[in-house]
C-alpha positions in Angstrom: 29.9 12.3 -8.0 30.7 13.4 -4.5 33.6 15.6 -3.9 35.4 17.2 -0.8 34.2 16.5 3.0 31.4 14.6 1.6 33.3 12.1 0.0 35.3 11.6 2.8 32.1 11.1 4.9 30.8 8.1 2.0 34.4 6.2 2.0 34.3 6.3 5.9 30.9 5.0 6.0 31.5 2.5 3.7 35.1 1.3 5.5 32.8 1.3 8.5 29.9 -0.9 7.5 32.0 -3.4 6.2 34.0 -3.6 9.1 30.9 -3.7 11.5 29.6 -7.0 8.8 33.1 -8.2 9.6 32.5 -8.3 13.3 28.6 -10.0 13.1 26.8 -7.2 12.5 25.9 -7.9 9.0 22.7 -6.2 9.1 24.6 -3.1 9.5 23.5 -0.6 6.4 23.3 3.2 5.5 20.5 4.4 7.8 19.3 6.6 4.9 18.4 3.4 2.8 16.3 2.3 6.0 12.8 2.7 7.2 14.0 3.3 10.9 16.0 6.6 9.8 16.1 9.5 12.5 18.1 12.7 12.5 22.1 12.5 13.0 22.2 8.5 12.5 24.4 7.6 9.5 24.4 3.6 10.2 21.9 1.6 11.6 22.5 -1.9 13.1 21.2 -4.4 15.8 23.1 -5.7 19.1 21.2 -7.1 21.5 18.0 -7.7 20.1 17.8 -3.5 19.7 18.3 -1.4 16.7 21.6 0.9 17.1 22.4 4.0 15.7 25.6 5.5 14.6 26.8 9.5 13.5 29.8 9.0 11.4 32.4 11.8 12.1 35.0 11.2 9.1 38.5 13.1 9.9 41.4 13.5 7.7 44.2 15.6 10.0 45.9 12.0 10.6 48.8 12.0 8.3 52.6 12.0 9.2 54.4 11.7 6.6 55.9 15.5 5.3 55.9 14.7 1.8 52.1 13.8 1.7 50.9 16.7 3.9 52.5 19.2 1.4 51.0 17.6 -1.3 48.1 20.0 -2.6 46.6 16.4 -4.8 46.2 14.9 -1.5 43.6 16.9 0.0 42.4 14.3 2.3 46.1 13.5 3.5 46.4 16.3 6.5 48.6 16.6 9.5 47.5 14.7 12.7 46.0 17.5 14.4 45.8 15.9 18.1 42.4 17.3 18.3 38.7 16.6 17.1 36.0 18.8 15.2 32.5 19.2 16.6 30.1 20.9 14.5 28.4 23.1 17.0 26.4 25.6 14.0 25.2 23.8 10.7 24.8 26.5 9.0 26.0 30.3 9.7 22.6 32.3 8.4 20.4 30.3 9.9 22.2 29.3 13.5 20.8 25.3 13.2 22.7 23.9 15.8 25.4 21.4 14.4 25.3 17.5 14.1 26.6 16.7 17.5 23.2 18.7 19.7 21.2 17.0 16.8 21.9 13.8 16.3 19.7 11.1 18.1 22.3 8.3 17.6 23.5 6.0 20.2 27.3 6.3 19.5 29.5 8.8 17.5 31.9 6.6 15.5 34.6 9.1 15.0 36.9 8.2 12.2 40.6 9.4 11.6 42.5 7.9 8.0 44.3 9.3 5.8 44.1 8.6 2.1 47.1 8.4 -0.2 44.8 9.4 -4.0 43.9 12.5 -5.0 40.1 13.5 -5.1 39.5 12.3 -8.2 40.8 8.7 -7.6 38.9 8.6 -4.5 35.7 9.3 -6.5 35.8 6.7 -9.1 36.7 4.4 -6.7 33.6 5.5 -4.4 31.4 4.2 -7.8 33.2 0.9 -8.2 31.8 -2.5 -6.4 33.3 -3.6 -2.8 36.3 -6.2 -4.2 37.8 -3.1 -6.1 37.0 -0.3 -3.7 38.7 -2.0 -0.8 41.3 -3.6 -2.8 42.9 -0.5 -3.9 41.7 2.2 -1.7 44.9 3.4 -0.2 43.8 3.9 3.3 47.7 4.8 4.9 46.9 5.5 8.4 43.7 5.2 10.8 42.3 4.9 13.9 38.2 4.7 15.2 37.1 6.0 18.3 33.6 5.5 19.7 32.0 7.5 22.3 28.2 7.7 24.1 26.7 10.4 22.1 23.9 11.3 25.6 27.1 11.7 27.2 29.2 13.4 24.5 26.8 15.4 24.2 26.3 16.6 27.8 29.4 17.5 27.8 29.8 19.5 24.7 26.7 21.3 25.8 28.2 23.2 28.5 31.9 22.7 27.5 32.3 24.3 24.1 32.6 28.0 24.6 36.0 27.4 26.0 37.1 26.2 22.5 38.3 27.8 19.3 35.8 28.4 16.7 37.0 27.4 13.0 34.7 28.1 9.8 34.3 24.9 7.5 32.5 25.6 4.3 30.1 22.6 3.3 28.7 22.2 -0.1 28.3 26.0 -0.6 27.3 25.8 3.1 29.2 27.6 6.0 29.5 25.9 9.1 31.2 26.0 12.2 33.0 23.8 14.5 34.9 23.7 18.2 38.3 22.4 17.6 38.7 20.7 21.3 41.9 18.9 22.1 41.5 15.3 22.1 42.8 15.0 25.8 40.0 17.1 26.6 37.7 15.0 25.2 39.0 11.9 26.4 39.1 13.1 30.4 36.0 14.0 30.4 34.1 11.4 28.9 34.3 7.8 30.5 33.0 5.4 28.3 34.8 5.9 25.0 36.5 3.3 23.6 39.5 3.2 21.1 38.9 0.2 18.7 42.5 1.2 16.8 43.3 0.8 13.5 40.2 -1.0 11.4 40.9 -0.8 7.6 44.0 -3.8 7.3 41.2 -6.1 8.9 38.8 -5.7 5.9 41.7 -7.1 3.3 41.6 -10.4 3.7 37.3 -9.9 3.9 
């Protein structure tokens, strides 16, 4: 059973493949259960006639309400940060560059929600079929942002010494990211696009 960020990582993907099958896409799947994986992609779908790839970046500093955000239960309930995490080192002994320099994916689907269960409620939930996981996953706030990884990327590349560092421990594994203001981000990059909330559109689905 997953736990911590990589639970998080699994419900956004799964809130995000449904909504992509909910806007035509409905060959949109986990790129790991897909002969066309490559590096960075977490979902795979066609537009176009050609195959797109997608890095999921799942991020749970979204929250405003005071009560929740002191609640230690809620651990993926955080306070809206106003900024966004980049992975720039995977791992801390070896120096592998992080996901972002990595990833071969066409667009970085970049995924704030916050969720109103514990850890453990999120987990069964994660093993249950699509009519009960979306029908009682308590998804209270969120809001997807996609951006041109090449150009993202670019960006980061010569951008991200100016930021502050911030350890994130990963299945036993110590990482590190750039915390970069979300204005920042936004400036810079030109052809990002803000598709709003997306989780009340799968209800009715």
């Amino acid at each position: 059973m997953l736990r911590g960020t990589e639970l998080l990582h699994a419900v956004a993907e799964r809130v995000i493949v449904r909504y992509l099958h909910g806007r035509g896409f409905t060959d949109a799947s986990l790129a790991g259960d897909m002969l066309d994986y490559a590096e960075g992609i977490d979902i795979a779908f066609t537009a176009d006639g050609r195959r797109n790839g997608i890095k999921v970046k799942a991020d749970s500093y979204y929250g405003t309400d005071p009560g929740k955000i002191s609640d230690r239960d809620l651990i993926f309930y955080r306070a809206e940060s106003g900024t966004y995490g980049f992975e720039a080192i995977a791992d801390a002994v070896t120096r592998q560059p992080g996901w972002l320099q990595r990833s071969s994916a066409d667009e970085l689907y970049y995924y704030r929600f916050v969720l109103g269960q514990t850890e453990d409620e999120v987990a069964a939930l994660m093993e249950e079929p699509d009519e009960i996981f979306f029908g009682e996953l308590k998804v209270e706030r969120d809001s997807l942002k996609v951006f041109p990884m090449r150009e993202l990327q670019a960006w980061f590349e010569t951008t991200r010494d100016r930021y502050v560092s911030r350890p994130v421990v990963t299945s036993g594994r110590a990482a590190w990211h750039r915390i970069v203001p979300a204005s920042d981000v936004e400036s810079a990059v030109t052809r990002w696009r803000d598709l709003g909330s997306i989780f009340s559109s799968l209800e009715s689905r």
